[in-house]
Wavefront OBJ file of the C-alpha trace (Angstrom):
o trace
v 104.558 112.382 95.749
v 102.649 109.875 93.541
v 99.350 110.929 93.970
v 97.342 114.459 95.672
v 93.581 113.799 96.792
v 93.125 117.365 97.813
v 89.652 116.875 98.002
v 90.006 114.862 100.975
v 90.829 117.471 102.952
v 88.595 119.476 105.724
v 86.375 122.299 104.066
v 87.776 125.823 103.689
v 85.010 126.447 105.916
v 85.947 123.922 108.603
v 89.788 125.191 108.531
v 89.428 128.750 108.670
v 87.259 128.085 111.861
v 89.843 125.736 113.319
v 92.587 127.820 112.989
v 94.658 124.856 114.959
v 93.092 125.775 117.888
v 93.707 123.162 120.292
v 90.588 123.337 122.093
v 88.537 123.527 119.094
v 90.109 119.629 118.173
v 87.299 117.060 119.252
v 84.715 119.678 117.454
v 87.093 120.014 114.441
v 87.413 116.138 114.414
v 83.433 115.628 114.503
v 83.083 118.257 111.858
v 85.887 116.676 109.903
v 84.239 113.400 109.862
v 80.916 114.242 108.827
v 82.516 116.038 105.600
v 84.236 112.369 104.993
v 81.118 110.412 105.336
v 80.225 112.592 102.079
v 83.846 111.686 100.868
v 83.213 107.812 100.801
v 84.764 106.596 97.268
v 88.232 108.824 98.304
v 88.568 107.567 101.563
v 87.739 103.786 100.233
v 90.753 104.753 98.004
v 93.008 105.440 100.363
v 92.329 102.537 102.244
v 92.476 100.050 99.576
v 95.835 102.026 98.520
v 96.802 101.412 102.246
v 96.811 97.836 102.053
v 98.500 97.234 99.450
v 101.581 99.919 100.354
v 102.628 102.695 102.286
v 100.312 105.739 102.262
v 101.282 109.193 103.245
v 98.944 112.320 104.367
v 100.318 115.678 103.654
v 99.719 118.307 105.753
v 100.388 122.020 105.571
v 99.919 123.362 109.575
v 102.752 123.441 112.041
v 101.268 121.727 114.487
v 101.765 118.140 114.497
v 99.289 116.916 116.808
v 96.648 118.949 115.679
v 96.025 118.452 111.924
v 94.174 117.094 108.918
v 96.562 114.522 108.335
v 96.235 113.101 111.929
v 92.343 113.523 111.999
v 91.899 112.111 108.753
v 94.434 108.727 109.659
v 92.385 108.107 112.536
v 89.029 108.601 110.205
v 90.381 105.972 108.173
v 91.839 103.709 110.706
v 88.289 104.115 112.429
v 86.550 102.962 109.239
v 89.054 100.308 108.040
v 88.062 98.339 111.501
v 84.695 98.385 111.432
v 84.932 96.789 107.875
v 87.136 94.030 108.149
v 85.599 91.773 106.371
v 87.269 93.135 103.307
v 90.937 93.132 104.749
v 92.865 94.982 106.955
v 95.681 97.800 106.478
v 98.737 96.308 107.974
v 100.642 98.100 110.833
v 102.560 100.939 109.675
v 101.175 101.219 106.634
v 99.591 104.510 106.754
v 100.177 107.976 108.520
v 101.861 111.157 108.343
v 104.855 112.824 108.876
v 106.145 116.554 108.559
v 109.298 115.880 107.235
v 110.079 113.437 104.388
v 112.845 111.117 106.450
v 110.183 110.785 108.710
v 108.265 108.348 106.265
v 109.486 105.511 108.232
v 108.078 106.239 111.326
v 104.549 104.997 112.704
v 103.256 108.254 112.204
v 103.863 110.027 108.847
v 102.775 113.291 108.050
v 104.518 115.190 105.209
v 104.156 119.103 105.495
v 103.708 120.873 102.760
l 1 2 3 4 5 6 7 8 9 10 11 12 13 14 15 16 17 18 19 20 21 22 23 24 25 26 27 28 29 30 31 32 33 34 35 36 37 38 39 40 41 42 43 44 45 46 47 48 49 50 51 52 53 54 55 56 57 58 59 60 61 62 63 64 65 66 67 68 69 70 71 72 73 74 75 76 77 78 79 80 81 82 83 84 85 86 87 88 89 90 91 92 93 94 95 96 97 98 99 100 101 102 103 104 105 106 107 108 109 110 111 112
């Protein structure tokens, strides 16, 4: 691991009510994403890392659909769209994967 922007991740707040509840996702998600909009040079950092090479987001829950990692890739995706004007992250070039052989796949997420 080259680099840990811990700060980028959800609240303890926001994770201790989320408790990878399933249900709780789209509300976790809008949460999430307002405490990112407040996060705006880290997540411009992680995109302009993303275009340049491959970016990984750690996670530390067992679920793989529910997560940080996963919320905060399509956060970022969202956001890298609706500014293309300044380049796009190529395909593949940024997700997360729970195990580190995984880092080849569309989806990475590392778990911690």
């Amino acid at each position: 691991m080259d680099l840990w922007l811990k700060e980028v991740a959800p609240s303890n707040e926001l994770r201790k009510w989320f408790t990878h509840q399933p249900e709780k996702w789209d509300e976790f998600k809008k949460r999430y994403f307002e405490e990112l909009q407040e996060k705006k040079e880290l997540v411009d950092f992680i995109i302009q890392k993303a275009k340049k090479e491959k970016v990984t987001l750690l996670y530390a829950a067992k679920d793989e659909k529910f997560n940080n990692a996963v919320s905060l890739k399509e956060y970022i995706k969202a956001k890298n769209k609706r500014s293309q004007k300044r380049g796009r992250i190529p395909a593949n070039r940024i997700g997360a994967s729970n195990r580190l052989t995984d880092l080849y796949r569309e989806f990475h997420i590392v778990q911690e």
